[in-house]
DRENGUGU-392558 format. One line per field, with one value per atom (N, C-alpha, C): residue in one letter; chain; atom name; y, x, z. Coordinates in pm, 1 decimal. Layout:
<rs>
resn [A|...]
chain [A|...]
name [CA|...]
Y [Y|...]
X [X|...]
Z [Z|...]
</rs>
This chain:
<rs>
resn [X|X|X|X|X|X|X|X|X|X|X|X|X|X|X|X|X|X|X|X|X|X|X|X|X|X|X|X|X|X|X|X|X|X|X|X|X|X|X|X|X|X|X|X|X|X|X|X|X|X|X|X|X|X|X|X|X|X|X|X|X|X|X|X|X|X|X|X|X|X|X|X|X|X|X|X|X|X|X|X|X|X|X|X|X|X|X|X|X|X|X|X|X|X|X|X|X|X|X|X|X|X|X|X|X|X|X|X|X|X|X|X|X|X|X|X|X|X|X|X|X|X|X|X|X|X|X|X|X|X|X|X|X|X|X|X|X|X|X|X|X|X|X|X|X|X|X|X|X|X|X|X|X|X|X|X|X|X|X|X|X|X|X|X|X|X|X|X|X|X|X|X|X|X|X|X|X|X|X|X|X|X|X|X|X|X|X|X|X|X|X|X|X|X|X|X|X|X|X|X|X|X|X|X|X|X|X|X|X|X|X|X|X|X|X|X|X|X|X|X|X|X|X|X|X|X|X|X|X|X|X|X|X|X|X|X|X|X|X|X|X|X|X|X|X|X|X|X|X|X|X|X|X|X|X|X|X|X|X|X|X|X|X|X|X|X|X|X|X|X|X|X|X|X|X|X|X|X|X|X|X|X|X|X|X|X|X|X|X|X|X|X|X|X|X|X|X|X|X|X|X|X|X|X|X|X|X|X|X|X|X|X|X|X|X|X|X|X|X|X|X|X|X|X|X|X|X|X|X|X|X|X|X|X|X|X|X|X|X|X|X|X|X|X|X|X|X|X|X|X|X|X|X|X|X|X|X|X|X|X|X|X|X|X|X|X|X|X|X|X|X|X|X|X|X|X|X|X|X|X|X|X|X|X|X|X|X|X|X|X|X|X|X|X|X|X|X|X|X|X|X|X|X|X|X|X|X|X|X|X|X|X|X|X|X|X|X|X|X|X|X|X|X|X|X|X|X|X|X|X|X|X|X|X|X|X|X|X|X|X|X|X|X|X|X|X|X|X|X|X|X|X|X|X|X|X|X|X|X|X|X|X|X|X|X|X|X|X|X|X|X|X|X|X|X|X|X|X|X|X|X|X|X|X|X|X|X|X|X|X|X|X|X|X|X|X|X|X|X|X|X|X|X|X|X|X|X|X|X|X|X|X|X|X|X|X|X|X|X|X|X|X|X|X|X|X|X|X|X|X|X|X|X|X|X|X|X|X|X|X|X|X|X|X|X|X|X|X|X]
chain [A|A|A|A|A|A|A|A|A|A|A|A|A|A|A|A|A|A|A|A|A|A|A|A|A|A|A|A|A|A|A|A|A|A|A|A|A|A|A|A|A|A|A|A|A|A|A|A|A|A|A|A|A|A|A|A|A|A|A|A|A|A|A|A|A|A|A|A|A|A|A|A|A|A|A|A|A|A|A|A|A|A|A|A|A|A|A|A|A|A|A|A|A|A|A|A|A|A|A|A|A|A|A|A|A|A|A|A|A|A|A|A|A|A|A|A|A|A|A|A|A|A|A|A|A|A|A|A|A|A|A|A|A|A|A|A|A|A|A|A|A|A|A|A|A|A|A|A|A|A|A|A|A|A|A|A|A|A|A|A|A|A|A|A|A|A|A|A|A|A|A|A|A|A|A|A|A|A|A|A|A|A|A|A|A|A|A|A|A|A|A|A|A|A|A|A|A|A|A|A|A|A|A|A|A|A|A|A|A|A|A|A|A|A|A|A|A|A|A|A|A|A|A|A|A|A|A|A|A|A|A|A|A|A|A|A|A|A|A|A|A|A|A|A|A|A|A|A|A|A|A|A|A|A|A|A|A|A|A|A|A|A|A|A|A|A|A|A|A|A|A|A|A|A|A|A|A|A|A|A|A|A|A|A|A|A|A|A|A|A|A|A|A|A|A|A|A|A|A|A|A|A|A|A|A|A|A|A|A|A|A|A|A|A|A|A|A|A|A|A|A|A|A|A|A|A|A|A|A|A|A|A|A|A|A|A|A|A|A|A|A|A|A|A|A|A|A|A|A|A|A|A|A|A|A|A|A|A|A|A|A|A|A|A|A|A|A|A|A|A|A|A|A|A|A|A|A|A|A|A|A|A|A|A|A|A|A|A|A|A|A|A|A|A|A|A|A|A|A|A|A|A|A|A|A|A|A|A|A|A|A|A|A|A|A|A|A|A|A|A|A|A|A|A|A|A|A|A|A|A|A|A|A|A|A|A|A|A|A|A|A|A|A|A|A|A|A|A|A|A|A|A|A|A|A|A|A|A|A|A|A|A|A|A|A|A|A|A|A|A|A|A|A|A|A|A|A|A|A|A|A|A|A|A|A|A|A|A|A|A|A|A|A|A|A|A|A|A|A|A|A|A|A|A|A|A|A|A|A|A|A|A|A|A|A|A|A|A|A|A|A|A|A|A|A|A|A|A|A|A|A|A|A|A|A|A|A|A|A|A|A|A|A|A|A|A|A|A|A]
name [N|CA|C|N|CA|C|N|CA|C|N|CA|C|N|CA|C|N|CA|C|N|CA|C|N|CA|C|N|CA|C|N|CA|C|N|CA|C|N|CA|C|N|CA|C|N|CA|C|N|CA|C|N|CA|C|N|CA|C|N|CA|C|N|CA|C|N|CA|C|N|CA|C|N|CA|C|N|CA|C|N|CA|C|N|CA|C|N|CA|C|N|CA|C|N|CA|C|N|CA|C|N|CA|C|N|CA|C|N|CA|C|N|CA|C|N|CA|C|N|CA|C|N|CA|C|N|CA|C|N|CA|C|N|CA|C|N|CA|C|N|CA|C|N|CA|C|N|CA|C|N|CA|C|N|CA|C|N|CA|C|N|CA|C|N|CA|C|N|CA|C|N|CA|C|N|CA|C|N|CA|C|N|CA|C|N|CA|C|N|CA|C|N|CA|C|N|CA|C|N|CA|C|N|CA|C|N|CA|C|N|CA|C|N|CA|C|N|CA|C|N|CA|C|N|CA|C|N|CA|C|N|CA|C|N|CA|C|N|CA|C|N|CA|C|N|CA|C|N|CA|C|N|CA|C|N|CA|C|N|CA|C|N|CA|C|N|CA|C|N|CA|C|N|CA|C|N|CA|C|N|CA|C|N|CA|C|N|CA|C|N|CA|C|N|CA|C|N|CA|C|N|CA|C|N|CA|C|N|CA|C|N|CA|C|N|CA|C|N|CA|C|N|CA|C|N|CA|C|N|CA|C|N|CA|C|N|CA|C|N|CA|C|N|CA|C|N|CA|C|N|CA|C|N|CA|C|N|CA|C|N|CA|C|N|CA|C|N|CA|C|N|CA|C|N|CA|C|N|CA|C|N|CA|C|N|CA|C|N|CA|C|N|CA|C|N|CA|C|N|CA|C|N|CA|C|N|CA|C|N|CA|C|N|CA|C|N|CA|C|N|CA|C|N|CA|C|N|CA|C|N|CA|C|N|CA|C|N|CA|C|N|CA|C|N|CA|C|N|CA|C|N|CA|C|N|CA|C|N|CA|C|N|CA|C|N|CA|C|N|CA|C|N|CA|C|N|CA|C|N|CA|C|N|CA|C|N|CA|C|N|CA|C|N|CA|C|N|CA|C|N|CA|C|N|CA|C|N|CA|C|N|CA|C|N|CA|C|N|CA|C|N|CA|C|N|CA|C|N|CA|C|N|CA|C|N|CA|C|N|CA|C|N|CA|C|N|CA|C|N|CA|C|N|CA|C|N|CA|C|N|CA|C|N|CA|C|N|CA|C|N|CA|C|N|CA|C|N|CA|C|N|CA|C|N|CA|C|N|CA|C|N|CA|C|N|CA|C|N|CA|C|N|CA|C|N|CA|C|N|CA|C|N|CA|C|N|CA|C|N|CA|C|N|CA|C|N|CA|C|N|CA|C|N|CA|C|N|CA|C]
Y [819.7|850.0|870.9|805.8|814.6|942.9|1024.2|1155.0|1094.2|1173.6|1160.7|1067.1|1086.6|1030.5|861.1|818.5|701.9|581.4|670.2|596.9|446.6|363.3|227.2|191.3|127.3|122.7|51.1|-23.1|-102.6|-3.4|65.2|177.2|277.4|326.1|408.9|384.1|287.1|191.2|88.3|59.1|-8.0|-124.4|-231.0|-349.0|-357.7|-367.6|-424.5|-277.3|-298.7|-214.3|-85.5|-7.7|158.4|220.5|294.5|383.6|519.0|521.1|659.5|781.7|742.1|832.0|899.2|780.1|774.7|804.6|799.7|764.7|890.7|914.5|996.5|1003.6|1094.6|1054.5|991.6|885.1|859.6|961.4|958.5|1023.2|1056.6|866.6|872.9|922.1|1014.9|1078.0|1175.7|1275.5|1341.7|1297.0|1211.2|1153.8|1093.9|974.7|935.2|998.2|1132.1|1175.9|1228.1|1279.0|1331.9|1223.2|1128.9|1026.9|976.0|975.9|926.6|1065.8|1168.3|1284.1|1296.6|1181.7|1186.1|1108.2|1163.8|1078.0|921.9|867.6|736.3|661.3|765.4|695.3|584.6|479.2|335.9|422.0|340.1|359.5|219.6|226.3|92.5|166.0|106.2|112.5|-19.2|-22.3|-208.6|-113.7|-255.3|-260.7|-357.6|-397.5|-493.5|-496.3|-569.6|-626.4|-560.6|-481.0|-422.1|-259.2|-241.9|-116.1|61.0|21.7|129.1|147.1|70.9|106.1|106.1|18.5|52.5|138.2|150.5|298.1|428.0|435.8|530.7|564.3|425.1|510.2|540.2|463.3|470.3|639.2|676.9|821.6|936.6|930.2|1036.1|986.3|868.8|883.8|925.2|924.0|1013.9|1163.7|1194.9|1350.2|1408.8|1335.9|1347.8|1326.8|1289.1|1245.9|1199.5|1103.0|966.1|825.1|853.1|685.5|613.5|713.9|637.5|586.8|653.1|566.9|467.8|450.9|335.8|216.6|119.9|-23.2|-89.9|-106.1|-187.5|-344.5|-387.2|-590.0|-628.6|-766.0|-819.6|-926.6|-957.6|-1062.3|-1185.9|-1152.9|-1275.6|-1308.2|-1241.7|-1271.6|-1347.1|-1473.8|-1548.9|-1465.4|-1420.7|-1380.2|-1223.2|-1122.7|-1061.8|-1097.6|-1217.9|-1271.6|-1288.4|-1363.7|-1314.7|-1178.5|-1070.0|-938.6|-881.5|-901.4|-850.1|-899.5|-1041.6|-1087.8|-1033.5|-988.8|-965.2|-757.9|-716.8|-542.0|-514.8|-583.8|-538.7|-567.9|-618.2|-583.0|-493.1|-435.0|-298.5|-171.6|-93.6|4.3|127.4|202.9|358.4|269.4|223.0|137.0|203.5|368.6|458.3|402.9|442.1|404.1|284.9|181.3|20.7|45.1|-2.8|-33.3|-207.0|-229.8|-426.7|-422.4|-455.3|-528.7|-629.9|-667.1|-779.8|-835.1|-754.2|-762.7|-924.9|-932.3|-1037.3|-1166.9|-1200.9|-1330.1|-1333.9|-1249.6|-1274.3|-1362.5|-1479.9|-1511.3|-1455.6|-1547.3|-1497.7|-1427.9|-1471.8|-1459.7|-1301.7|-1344.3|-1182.4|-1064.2|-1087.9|-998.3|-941.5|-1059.3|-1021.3|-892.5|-919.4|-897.6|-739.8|-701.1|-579.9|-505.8|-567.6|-488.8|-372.7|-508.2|-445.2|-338.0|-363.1|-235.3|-110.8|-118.9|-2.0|82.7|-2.7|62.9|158.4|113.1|150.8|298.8|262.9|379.8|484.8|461.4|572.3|625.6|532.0|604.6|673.9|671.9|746.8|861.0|835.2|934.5|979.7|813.9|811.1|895.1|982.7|1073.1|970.2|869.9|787.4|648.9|626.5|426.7|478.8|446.9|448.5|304.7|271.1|107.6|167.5|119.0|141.4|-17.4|-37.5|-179.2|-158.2|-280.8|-212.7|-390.2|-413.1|-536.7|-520.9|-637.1|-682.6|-578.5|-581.5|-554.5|-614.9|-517.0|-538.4|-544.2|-567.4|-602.3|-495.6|-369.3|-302.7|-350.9|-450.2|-490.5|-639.1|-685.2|-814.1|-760.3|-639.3|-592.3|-596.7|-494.5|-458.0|-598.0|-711.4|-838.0|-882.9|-831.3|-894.4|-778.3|-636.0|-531.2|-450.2|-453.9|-381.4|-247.6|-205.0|-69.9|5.2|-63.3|-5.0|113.3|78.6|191.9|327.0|442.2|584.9|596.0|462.2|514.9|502.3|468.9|403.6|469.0|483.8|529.7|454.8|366.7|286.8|370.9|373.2|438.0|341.7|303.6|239.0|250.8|209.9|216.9|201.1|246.6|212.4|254.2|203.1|289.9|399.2|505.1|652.0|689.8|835.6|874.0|884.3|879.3|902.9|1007.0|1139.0|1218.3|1184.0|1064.4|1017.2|954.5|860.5|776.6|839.0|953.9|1070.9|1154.0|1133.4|1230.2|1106.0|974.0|874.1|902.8|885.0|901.2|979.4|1112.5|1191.2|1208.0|1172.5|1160.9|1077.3|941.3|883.2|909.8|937.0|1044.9|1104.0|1226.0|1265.4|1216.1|1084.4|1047.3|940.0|909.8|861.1|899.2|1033.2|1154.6|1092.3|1030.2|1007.4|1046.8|989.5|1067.0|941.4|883.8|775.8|811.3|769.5|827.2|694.1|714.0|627.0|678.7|670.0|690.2|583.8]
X [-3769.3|-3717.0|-3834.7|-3812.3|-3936.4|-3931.5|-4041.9|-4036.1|-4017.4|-3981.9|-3950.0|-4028.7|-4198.1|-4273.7|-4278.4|-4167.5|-4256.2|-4114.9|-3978.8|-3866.9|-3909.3|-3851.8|-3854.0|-3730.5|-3824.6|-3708.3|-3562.5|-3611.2|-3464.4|-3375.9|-3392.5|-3355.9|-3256.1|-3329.6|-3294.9|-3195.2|-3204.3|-3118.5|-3064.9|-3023.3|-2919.8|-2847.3|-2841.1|-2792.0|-2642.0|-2617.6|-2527.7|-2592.9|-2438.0|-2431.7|-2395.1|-2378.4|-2375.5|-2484.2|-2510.5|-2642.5|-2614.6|-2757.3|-2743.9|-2807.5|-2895.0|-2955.3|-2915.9|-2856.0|-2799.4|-2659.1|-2585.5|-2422.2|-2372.2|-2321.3|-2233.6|-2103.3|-2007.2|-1872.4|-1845.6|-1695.4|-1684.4|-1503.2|-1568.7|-1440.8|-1274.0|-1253.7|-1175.6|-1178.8|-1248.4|-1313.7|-1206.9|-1184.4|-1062.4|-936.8|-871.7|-752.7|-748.9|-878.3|-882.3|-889.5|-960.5|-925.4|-832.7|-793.1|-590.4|-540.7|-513.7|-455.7|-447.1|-602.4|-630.3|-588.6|-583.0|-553.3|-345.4|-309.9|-159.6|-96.3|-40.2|-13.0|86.5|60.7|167.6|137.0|112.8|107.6|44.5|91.3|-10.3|-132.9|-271.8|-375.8|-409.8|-375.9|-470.1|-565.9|-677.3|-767.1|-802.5|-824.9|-834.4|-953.5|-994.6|-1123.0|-1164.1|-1279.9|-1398.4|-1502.7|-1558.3|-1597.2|-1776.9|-1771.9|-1985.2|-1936.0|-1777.1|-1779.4|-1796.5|-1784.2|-1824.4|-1671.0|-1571.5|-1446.1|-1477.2|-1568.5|-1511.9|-1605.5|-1748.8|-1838.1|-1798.1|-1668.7|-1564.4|-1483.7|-1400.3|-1337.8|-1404.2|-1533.9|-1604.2|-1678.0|-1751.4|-1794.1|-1634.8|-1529.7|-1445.5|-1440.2|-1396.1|-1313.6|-1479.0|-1569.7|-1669.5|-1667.3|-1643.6|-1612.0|-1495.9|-1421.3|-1292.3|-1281.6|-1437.4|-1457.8|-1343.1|-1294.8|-1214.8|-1258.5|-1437.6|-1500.1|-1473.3|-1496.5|-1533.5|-1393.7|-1282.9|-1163.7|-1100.0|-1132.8|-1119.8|-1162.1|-1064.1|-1073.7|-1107.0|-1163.8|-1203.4|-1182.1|-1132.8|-1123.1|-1160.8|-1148.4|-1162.8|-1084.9|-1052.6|-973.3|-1114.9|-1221.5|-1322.8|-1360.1|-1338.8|-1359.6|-1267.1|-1273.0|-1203.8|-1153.9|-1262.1|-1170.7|-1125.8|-1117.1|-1009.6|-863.6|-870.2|-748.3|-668.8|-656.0|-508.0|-525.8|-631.6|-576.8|-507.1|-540.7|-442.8|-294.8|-292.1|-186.3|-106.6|-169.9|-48.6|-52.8|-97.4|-61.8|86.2|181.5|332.0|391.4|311.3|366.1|296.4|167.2|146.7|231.5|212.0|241.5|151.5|162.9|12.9|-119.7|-129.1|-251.1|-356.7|-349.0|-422.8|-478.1|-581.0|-642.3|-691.1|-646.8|-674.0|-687.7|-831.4|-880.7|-852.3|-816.6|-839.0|-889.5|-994.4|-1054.7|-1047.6|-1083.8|-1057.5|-963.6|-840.7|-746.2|-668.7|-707.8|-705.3|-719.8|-769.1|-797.6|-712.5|-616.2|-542.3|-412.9|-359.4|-243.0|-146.0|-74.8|85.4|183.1|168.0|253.7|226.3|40.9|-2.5|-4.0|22.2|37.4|158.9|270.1|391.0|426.2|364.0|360.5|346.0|228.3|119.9|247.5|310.1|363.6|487.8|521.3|660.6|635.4|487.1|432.8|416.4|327.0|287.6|445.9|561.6|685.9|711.6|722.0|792.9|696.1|523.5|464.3|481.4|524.6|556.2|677.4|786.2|926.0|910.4|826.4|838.3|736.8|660.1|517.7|399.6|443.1|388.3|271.5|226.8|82.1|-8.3|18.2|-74.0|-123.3|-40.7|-65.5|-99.3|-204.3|-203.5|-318.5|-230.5|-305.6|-395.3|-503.4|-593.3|-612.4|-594.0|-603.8|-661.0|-789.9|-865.2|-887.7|-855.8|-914.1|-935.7|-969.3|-980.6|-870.2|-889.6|-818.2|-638.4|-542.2|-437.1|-393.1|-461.8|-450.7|-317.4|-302.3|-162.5|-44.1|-49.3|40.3|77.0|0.9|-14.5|145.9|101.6|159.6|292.6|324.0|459.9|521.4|429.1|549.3|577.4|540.5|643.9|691.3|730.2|797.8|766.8|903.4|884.9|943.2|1007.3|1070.3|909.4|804.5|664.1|640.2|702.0|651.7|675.7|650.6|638.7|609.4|566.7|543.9|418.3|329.4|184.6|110.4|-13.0|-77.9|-172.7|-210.5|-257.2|-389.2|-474.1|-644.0|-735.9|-697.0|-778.4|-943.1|-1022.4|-1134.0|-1187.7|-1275.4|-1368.7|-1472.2|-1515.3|-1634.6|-1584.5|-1717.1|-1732.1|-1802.0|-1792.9|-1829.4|-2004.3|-2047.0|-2204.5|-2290.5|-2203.3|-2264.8|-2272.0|-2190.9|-2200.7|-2349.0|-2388.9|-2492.3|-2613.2|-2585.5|-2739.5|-2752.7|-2624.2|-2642.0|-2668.1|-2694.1|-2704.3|-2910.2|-2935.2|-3062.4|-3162.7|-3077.2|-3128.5|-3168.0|-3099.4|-3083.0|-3186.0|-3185.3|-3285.5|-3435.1|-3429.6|-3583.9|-3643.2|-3520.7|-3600.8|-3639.6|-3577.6|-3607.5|-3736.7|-3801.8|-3909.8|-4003.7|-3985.1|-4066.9|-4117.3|-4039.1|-4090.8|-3964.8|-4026.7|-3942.8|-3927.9|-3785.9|-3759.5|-3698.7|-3778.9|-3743.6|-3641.6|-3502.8|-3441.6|-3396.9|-3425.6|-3393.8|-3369.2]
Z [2435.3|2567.2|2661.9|2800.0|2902.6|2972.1|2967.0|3069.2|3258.5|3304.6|3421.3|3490.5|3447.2|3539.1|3521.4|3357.5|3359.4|3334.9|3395.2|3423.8|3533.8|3478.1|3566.3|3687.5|3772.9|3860.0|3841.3|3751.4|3695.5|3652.3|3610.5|3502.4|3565.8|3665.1|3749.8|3842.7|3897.2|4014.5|3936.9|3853.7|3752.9|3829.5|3872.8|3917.9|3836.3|3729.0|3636.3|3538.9|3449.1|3338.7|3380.3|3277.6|3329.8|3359.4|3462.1|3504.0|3392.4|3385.6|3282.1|3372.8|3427.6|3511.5|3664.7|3753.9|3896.7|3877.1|3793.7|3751.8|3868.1|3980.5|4063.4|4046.5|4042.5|4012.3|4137.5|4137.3|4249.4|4296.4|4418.8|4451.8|4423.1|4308.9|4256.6|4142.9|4075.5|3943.0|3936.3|3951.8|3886.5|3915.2|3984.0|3970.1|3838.1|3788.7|3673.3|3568.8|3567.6|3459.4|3408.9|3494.8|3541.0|3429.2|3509.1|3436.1|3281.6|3277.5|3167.5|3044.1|3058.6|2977.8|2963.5|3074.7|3077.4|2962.1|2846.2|2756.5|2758.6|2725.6|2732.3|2890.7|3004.1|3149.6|3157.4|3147.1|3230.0|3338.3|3308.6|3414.6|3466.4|3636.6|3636.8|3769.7|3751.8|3832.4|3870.8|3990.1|4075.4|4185.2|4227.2|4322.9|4292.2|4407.9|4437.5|4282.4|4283.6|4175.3|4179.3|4101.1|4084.4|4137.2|4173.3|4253.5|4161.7|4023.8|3954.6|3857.4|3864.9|3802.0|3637.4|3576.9|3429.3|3413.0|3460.5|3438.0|3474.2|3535.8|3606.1|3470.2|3431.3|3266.7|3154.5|3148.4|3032.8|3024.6|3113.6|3125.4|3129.5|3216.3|3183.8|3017.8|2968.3|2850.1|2723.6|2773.8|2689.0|2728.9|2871.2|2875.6|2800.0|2809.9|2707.5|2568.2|2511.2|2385.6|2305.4|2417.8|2368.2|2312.1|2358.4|2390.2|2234.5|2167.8|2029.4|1946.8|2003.3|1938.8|2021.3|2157.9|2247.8|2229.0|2238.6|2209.6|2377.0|2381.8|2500.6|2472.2|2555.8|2537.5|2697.8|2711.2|2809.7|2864.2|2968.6|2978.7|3002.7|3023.0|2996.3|2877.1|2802.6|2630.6|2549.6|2523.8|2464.3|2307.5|2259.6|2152.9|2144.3|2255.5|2284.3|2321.3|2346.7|2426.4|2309.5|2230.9|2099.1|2104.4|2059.4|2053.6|2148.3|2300.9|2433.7|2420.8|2348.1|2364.2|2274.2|2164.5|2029.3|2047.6|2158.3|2172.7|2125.4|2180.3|2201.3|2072.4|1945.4|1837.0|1739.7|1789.5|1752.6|1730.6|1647.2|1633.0|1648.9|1748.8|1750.8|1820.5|1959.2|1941.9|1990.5|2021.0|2045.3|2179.7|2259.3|2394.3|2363.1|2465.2|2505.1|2602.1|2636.6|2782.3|2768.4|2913.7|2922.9|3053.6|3032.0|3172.9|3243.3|3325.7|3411.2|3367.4|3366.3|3391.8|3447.7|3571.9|3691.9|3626.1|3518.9|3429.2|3334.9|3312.3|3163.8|3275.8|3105.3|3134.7|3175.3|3342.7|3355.4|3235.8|3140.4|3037.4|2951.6|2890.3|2902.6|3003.3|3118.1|3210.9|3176.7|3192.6|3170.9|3008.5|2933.9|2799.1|2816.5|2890.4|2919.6|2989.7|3104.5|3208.0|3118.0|3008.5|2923.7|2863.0|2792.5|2704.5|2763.6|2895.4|2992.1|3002.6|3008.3|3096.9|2928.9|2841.2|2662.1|2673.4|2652.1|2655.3|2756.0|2863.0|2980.3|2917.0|2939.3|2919.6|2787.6|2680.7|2574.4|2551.4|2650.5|2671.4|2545.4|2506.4|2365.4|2363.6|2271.2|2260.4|2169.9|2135.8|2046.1|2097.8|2187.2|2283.0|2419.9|2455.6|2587.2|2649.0|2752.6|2795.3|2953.5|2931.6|3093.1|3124.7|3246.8|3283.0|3395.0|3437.9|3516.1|3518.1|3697.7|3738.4|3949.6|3954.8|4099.0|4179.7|4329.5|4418.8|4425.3|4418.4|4390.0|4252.5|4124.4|3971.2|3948.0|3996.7|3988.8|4063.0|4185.1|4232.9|4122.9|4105.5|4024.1|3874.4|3771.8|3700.6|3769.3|3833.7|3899.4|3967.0|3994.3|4005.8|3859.5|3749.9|3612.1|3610.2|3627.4|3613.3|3678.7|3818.4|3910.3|3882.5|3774.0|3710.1|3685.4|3699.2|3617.7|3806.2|3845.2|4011.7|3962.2|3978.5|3909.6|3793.4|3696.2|3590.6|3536.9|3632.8|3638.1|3739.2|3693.7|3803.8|3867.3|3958.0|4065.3|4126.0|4052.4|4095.8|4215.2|4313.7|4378.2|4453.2|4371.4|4387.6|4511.3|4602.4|4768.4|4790.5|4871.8|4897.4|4897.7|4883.6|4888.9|5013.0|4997.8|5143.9|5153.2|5256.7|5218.8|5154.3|5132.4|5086.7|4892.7|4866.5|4750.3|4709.7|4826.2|4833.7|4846.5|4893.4|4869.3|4765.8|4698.3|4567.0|4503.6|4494.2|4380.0|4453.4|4560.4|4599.1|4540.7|4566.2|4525.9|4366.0|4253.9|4168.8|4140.7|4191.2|4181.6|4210.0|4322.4|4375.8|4268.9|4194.4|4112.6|3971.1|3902.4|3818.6|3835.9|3926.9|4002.2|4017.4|4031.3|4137.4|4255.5|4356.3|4456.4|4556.8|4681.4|4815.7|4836.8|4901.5|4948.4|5114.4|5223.8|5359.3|5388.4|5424.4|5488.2|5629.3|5714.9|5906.5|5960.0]
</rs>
């Protein structure tokens, strides 16, 4: 591990991936965790694309020392895609995250929407689905099952306010040790 003085700027200011060092909650941070602690509730979180949404579930569901029984898939991963598709004949599928969401088949969408509604109405304590894509990706769901409205929770990701952007600064500053003047 690098002492403070000899962190890199890549490192620090993280382009892609999760920041370990800068990571700020974002404003939508305790709604999500709300959520995510709600048994059976559908989570979707949607937003712009680089905006911080799956480093948003991935850190609560480690504060929640959930990370390590979470299945994460992808809808860009070809070979997650039979597993997303075959969820709804699971039994107990414990926390499923699916990402990018926004790329899975009409048909898998459709599939997802049925499951999200079964785990709500039963408030299963053992299945719970997080779906996390593009802007709208919760409206997308609710056109294959519009019964899914109250039973989902819709996290919409945005910018944050600026006092967010000086606590990521700041943070950074000090893993640098330098002063960064912006006026």
């Amino acid at each position: 591990m690098r002492s403070r003085m000899n962190n890199l700027l890549e490192d620090v200011f993280k382009k892609s991936g999760v920041p370990q060092i800068t990571f700020v909650q974002p404003k939508e941070y305790l709604s999500l965790k709300v959520s995510l602690r709600s048994k059976g509730r559908g989570t979707i979180v949607e937003g712009p694309s680089g905006i911080g949404k799956t480093t948003s579930v991935l850190k609560v569901l480690d504060e929640l020392g959930l990370n390590k029984d979470a299945l994460i898939l992808s809808g860009r991963n070809s070979e997650d895609l039979e597993l997303i598709d075959s969820l709804a004949e699971m039994d107990d599928i414990g926390c499923v995250i699916i990402d990018d969401f926004h790329r899975l088949p009409d048909e898998t969408k459709h599939k997802i929407a049925d499951i999200v509604k079964l785990y709500a109405d039963s408030e299963s304590p053992s299945s719970k689905l997080v779906i996390i894509g593009i802007n709208n990706a919760g409206q997308a769901l609710i056109n294959y099952a519009s019964d899914l409205t109250g039973r989902i929770d819709r996290i919409p990701f945005e910018s944050n306010p600026d006092e967010k952007l000086a606590e990521l600064v700041e943070k950074g500053e000090k893993a640098l040790n330098v002063k960064i003047n912006i006026s």
